[in-house]
N, CA and C atoms as an extended XYZ file, in Angstrom:
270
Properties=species:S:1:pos:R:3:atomname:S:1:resname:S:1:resid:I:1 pbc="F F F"
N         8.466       19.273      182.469 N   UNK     1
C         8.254       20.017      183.686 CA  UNK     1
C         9.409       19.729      184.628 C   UNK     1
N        10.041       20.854      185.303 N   UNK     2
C        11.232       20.246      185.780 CA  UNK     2
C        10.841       19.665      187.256 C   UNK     2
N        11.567       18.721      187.761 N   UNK     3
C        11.359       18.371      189.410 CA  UNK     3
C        11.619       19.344      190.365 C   UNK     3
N        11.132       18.787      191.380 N   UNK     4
C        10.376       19.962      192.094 CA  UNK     4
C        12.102       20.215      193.202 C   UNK     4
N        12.502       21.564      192.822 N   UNK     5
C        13.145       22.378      193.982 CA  UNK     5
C        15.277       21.747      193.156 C   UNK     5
N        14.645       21.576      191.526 N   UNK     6
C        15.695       21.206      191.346 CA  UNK     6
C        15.857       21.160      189.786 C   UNK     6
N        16.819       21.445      189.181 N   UNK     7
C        16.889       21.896      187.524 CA  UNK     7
C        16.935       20.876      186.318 C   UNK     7
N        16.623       19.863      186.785 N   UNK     8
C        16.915       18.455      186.121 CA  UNK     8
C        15.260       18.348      185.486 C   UNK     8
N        14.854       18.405      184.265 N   UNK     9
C        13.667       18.014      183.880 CA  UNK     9
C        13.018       16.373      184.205 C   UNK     9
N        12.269       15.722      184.664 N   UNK    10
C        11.274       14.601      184.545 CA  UNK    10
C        11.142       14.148      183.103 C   UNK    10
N        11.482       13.170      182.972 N   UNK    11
C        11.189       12.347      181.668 CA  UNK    11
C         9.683       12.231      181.351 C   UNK    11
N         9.172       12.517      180.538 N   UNK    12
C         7.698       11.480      180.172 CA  UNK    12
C         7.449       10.102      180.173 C   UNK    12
N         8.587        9.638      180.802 N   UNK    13
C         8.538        7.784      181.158 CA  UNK    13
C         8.450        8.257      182.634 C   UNK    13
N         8.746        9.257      183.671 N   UNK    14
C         8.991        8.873      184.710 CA  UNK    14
C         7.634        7.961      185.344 C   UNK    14
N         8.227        7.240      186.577 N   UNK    15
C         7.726        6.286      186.948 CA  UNK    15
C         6.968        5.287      186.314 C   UNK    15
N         7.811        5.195      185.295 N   UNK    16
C         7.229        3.974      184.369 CA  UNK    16
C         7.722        2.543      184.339 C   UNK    16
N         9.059        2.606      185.854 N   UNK    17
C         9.209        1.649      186.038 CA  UNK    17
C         8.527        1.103      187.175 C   UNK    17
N         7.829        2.218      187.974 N   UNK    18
C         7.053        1.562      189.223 CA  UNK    18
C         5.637        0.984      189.016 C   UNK    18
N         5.054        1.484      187.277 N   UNK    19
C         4.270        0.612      186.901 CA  UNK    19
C         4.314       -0.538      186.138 C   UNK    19
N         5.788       -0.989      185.988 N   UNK    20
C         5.717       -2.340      185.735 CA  UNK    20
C         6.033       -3.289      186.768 C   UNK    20
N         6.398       -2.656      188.033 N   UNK    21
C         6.365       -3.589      189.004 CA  UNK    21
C         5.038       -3.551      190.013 C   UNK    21
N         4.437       -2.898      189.992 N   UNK    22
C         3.124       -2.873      190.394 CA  UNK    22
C         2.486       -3.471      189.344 C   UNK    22
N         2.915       -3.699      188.060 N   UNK    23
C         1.721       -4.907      187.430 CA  UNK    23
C         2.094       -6.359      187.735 C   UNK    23
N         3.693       -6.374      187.734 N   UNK    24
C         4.768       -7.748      187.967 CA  UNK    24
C         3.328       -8.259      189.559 C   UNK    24
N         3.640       -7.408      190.584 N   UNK    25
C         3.049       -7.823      191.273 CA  UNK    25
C         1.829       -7.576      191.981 C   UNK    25
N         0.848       -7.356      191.235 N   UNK    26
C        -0.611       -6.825      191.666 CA  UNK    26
C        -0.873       -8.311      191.943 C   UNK    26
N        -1.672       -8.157      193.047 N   UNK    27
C        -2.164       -9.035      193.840 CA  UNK    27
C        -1.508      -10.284      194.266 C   UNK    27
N        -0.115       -9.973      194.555 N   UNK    28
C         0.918      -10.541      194.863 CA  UNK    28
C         1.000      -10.857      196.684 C   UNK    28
N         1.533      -11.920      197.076 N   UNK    29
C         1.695      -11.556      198.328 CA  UNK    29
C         2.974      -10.837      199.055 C   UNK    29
N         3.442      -10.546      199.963 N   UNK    30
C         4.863      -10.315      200.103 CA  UNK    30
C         6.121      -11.011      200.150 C   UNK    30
N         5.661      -12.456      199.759 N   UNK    31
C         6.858      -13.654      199.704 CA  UNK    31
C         6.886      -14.147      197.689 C   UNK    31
N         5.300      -13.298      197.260 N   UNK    32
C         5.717      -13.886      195.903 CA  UNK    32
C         6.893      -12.939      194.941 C   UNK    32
N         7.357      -14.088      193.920 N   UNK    33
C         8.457      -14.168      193.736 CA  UNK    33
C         8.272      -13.934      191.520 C   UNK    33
N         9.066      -13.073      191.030 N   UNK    34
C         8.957      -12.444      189.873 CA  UNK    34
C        10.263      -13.163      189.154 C   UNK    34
N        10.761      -13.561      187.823 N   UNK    35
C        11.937      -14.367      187.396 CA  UNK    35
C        12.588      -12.919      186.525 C   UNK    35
N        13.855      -12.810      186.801 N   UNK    36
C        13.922      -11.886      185.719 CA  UNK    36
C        13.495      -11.989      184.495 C   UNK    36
N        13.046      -12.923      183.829 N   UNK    37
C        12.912      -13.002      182.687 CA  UNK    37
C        11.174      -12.057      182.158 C   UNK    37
N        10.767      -12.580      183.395 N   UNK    38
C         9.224      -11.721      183.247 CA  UNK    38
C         9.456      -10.295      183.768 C   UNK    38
N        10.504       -9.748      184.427 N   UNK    39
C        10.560       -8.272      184.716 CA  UNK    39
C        10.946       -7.729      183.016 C   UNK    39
N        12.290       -8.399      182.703 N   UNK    40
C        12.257       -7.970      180.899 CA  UNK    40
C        11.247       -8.057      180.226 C   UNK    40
N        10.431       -8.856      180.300 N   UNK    41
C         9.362       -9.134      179.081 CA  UNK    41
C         8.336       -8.305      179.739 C   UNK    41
N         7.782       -7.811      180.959 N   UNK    42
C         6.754       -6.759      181.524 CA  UNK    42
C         7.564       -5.282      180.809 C   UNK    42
N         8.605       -5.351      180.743 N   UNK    43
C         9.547       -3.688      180.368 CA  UNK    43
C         9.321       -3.455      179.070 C   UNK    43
N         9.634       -4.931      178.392 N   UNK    44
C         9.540       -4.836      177.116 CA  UNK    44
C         8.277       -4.519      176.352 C   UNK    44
N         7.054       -4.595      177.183 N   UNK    45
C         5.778       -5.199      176.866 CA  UNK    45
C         5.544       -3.094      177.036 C   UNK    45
N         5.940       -3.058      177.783 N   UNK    46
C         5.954       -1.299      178.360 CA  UNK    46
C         6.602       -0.407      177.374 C   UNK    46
N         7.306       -0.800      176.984 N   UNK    47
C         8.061       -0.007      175.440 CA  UNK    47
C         8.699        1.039      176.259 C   UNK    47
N         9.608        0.957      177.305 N   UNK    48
C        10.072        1.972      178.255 CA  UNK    48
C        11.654        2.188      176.845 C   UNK    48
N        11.841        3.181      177.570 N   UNK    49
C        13.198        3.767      176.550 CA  UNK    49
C        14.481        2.923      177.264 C   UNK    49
N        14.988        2.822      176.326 N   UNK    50
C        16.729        2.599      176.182 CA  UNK    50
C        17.343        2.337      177.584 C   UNK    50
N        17.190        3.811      178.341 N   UNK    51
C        17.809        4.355      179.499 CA  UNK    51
C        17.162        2.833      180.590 C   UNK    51
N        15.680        2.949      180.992 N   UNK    52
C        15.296        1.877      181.062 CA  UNK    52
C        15.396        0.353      181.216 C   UNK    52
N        15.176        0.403      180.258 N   UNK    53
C        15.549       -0.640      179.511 CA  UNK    53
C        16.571       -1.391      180.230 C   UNK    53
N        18.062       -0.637      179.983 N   UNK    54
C        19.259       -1.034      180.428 CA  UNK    54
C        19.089       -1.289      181.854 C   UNK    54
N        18.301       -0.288      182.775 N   UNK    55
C        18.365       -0.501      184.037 CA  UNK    55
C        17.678       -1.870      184.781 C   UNK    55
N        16.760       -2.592      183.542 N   UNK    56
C        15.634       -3.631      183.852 CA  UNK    56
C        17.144       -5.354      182.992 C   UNK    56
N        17.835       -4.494      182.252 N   UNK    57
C        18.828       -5.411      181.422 CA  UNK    57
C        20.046       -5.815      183.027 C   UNK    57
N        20.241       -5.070      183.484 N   UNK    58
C        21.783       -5.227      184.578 CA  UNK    58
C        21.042       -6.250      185.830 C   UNK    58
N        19.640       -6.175      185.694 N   UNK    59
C        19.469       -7.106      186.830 CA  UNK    59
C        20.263       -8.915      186.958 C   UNK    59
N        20.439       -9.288      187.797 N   UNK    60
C        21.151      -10.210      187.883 CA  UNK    60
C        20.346      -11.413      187.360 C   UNK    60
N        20.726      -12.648      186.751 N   UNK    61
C        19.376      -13.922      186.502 CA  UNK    61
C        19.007      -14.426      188.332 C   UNK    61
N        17.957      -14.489      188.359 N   UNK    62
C        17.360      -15.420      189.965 CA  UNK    62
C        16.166      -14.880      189.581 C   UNK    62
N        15.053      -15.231      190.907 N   UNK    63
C        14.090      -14.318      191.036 CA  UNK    63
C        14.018      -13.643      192.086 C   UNK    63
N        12.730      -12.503      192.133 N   UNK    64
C        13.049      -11.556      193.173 CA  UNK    64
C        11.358      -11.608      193.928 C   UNK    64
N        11.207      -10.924      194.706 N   UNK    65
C        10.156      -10.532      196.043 CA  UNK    65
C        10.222       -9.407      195.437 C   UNK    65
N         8.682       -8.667      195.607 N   UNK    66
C         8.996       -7.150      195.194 CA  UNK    66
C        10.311       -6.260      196.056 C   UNK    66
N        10.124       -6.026      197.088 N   UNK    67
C        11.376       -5.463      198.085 CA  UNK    67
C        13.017       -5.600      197.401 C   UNK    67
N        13.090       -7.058      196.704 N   UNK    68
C        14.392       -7.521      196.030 CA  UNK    68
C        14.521       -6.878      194.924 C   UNK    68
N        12.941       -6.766      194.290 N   UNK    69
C        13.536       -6.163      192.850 CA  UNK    69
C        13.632       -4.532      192.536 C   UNK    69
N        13.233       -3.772      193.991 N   UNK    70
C        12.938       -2.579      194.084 CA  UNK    70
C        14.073       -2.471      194.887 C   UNK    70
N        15.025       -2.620      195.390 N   UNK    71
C        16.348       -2.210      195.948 CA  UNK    71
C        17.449       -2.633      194.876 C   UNK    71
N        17.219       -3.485      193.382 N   UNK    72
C        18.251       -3.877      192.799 CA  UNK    72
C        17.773       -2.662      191.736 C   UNK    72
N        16.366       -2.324      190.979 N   UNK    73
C        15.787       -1.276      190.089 CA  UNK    73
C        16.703       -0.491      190.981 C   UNK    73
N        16.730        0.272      192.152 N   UNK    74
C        17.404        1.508      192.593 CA  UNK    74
C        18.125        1.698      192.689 C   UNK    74
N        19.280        0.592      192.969 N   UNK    75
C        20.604        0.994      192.987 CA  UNK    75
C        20.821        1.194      191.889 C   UNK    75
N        20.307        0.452      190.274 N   UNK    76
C        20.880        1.069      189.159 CA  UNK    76
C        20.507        2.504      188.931 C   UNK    76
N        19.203        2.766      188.996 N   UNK    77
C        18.824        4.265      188.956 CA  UNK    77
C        19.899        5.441      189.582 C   UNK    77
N        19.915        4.724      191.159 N   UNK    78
C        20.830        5.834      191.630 CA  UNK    78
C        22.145        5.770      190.974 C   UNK    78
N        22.880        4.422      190.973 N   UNK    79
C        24.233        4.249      190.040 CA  UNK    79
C        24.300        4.965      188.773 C   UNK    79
N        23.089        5.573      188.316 N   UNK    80
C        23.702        6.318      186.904 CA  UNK    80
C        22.595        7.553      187.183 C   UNK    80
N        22.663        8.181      188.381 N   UNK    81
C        22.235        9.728      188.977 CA  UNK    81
C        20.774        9.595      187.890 C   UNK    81
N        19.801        8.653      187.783 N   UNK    82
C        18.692        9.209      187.098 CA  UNK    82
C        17.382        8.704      187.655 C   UNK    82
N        17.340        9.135      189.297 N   UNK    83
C        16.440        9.400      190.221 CA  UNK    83
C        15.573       10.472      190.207 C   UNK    83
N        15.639       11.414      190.147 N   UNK    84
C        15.211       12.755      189.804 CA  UNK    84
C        14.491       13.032      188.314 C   UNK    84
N        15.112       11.979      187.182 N   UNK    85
C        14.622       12.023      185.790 CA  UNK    85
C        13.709       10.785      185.713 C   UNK    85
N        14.018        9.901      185.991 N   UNK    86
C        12.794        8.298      185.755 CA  UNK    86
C        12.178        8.245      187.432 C   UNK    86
N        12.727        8.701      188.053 N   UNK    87
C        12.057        8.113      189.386 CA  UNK    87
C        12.522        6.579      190.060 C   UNK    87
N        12.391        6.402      191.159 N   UNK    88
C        12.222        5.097      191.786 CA  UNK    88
C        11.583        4.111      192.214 C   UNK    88
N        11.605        2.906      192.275 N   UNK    89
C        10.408        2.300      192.690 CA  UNK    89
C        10.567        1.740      193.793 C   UNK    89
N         8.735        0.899      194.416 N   UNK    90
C         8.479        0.782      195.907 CA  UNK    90
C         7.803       -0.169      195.781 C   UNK    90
């Protein structure tokens, strides 16, 4: 189905990365803190595609606050124009 007011089709993964960070942090507070290693292994656990994948792979090693790991997920998204096809997360 293409996105709305624009010719680029929606993946059947879209926003399939905002449900692995809404599982990373369900019932989280706003200071708790995710290791990259568990954002890979939540992605991996998700069987998200390739494209994905890579975008959950470029994160830096530390850990993150949701806010941290949802401005580093977006800049890769936006860095390779596939906002409109996977979506962003919050």
């Amino acid at each position: 189905m293409p996105a709305t007011g624009s010719n680029i089709e929606r993946s059947p993964h879209y926003g399939a990365l905002q449900d692995v960070v809404d599982g990373l942090f369900a019932g989280a507070s706003t200071d708790d803190t995710v290791r990259r290693l568990d954002v890979v292994i939540a992605a991996e656990a998700a069987d998200l595609p390739s494209d994905l994948m890579e975008v959950v792979q470029l994160l830096p090693p530390g850990s993150y606050t949701r806010q941290r790991l949802c401005d580093q997920v977006n800049s890769s998204i936006g860095g390779h124009a596939w906002g409109q096809v996977y979506g962003t997360v919050e």
